[in-house]
PLY file of the C-alpha trace (Angstrom):
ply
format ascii 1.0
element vertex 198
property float x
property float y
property float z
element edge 197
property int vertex1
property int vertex2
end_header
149.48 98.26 70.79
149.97 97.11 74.65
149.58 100.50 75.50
146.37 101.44 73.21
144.84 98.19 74.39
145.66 99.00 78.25
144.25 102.38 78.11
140.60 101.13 76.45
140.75 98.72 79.61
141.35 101.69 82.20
138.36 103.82 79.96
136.29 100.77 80.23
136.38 99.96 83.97
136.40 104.03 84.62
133.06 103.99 82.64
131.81 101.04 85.26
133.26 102.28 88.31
131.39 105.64 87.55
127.74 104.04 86.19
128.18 101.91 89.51
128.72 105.16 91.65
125.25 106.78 89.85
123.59 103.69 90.20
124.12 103.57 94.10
123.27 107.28 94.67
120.38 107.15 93.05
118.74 103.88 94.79
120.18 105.66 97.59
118.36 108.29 97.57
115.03 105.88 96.55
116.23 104.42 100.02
115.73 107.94 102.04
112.93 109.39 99.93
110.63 109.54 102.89
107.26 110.90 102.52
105.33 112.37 105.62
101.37 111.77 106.16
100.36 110.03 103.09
96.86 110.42 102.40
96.09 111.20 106.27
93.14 112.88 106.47
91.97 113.08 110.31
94.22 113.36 113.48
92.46 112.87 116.87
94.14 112.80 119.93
93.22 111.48 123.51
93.75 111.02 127.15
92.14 108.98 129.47
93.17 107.80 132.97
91.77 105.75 135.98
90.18 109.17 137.74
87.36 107.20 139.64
89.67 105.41 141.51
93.06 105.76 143.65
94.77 104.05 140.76
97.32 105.89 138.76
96.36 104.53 135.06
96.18 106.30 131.74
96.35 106.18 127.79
96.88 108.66 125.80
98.66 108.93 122.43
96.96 110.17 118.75
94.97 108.34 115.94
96.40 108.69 112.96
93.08 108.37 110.06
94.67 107.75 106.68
91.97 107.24 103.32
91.06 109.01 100.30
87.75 110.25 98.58
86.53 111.11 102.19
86.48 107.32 103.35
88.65 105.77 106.40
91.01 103.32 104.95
93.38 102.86 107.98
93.48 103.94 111.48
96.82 104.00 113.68
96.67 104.09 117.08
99.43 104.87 118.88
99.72 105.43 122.48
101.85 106.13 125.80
100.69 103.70 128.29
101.10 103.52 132.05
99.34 100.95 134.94
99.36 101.71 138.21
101.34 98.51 140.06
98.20 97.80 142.20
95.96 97.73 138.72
94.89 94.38 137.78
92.59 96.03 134.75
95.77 97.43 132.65
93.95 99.73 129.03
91.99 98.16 126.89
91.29 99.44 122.85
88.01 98.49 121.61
87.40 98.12 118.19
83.94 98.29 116.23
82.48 95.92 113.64
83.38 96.19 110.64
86.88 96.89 111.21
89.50 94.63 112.06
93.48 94.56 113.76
95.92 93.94 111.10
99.00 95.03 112.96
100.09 95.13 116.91
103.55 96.46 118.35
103.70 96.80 122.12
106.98 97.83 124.47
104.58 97.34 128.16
105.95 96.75 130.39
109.66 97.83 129.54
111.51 96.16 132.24
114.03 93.84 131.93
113.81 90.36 131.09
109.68 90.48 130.76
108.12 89.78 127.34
105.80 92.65 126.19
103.73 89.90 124.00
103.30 88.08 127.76
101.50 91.39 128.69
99.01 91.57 125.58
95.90 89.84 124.45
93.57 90.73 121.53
89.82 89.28 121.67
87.56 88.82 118.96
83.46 88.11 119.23
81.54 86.95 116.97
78.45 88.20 118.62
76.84 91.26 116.13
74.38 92.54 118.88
78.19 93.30 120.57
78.62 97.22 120.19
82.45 95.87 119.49
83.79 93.58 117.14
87.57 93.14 118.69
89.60 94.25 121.83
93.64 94.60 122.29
93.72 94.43 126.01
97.39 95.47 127.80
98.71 95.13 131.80
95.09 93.27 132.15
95.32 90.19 134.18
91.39 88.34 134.24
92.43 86.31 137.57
92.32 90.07 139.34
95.74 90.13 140.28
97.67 93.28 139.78
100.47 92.30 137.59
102.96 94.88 139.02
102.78 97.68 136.17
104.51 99.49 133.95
105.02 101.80 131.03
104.82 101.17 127.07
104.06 102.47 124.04
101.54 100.38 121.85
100.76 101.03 117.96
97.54 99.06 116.87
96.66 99.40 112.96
92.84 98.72 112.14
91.36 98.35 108.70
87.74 97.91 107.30
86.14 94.83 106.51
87.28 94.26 102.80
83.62 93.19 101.72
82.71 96.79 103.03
82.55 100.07 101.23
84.77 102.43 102.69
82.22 105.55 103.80
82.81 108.20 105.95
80.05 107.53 108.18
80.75 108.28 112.04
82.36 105.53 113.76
84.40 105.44 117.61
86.81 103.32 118.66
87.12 103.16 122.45
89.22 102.63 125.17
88.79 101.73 128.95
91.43 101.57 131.78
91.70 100.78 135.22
89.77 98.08 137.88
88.02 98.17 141.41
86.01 96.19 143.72
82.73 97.71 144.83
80.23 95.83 146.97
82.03 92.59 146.73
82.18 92.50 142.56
85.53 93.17 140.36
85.26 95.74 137.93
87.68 95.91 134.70
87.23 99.37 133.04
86.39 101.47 135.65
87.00 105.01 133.29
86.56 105.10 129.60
86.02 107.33 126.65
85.12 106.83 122.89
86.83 108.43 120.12
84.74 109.49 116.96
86.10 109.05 113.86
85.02 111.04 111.10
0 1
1 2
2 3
3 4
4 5
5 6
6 7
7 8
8 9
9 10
10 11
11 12
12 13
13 14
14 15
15 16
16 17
17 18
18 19
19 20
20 21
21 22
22 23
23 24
24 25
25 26
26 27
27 28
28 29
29 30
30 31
31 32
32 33
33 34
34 35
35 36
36 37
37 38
38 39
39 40
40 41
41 42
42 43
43 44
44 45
45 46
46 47
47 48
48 49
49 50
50 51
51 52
52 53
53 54
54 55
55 56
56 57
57 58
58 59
59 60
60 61
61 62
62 63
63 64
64 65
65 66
66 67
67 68
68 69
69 70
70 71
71 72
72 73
73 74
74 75
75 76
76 77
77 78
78 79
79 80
80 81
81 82
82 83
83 84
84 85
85 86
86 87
87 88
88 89
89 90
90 91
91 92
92 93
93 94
94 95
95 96
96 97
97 98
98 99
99 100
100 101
101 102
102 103
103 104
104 105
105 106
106 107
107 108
108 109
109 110
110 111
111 112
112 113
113 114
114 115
115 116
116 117
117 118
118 119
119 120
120 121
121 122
122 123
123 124
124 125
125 126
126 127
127 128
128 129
129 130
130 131
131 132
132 133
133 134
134 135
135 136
136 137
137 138
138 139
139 140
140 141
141 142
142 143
143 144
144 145
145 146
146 147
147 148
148 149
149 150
150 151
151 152
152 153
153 154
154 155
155 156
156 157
157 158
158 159
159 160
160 161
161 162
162 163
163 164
164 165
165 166
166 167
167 168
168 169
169 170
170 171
171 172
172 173
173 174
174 175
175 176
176 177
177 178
178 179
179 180
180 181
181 182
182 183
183 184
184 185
185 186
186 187
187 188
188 189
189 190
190 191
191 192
192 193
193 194
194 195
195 196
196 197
């Protein structure tokens, strides 16, 4: 009887030890079931650098356009980023209305011991005659001091206006980099660019 009744116990906690195993492979592989470009439907890519002036700045990366039924439901933009050490106007990322920041993840200016969230600022107007709604500025210093540069990589997710209809009507996005003195005034944004979308 001892022996009947230990070998339903071994069957018993075989039978558990070997659901347990099939359990964990399978969530496993739930865990690594990675899918690639989920409803992406545009990539653009860009470049733009500081070519009007001595300065050594640039941006340039991809935007990732991800939707369905032909309408923009997300935009990622993701970008390499360098300032030149003398630049005191860093890269800005100008958003239009309508379309809003839901998500910002900088690494400028990757040196030790600085804060890349000390090197950031995002700006919102509520001014509609504005041809943009929201900027992510980075390496941009507004007392005009140069705030030694540096490299990064910055990842900036945008997203429409819930009370609008997603269309796939043209919009841009832009971005501006670089700063100079001329006749006595500072400019910020010396080169830009706009990216359509759509």
């Amino acid at each position: 009887m001892r022996n009947k009744t230990s070998y339903i116990v071994g069957l018993i906690l075989l039978i558990a030890i070997v659901a347990a195993v099939v359990v964990w492979q399978s969530n496993q592989e739930k865990l690594y079931d990675a899918k690639a470009n989920v409803n992406l439907v545009q990539i653009k890519k860009f470049h733009i650098s500081s070519d009007s002036t001595e300065l050594k700045t640039f941006a340039e990366g991809t935007m990732f356009v991800q939707g369905s039924n032909g309408s923009a439901e997300q935009v990622q933009i993701v970008a390499q980023i360098e300032v030149d050490p003398n630049d005191w106007g860093g890269v800005a990322f100008y958003i239009p209305h309508d379309w809003y920041i839901s998500e910002i993840t900088s690494s400028f200016p990757e040196k030790s011991a600085l804060k890349p969230l000390d090197y950031m600022s995002r700006w919102t107007t509520a001014d509609t005659d504005s041809k943009w709604r929201a900027w992510v500025e980075i390496g941009r210093d507004r007392s005009y001091k140069p705030i030694g540069g540096g490299k990064g990589t910055i990842v900036i997710d945008v997203v429409p206006d819930k009370k609008m209809n997603p269309s796939a009507e043209l919009f841009n996005l832009g971005i501006e980099v670089g700063s100079a003195e001329k006749d006595g005034q500072k400019l910020m944004g010396t080169d830009s660019i706009e990216v359509p979308i759509w």
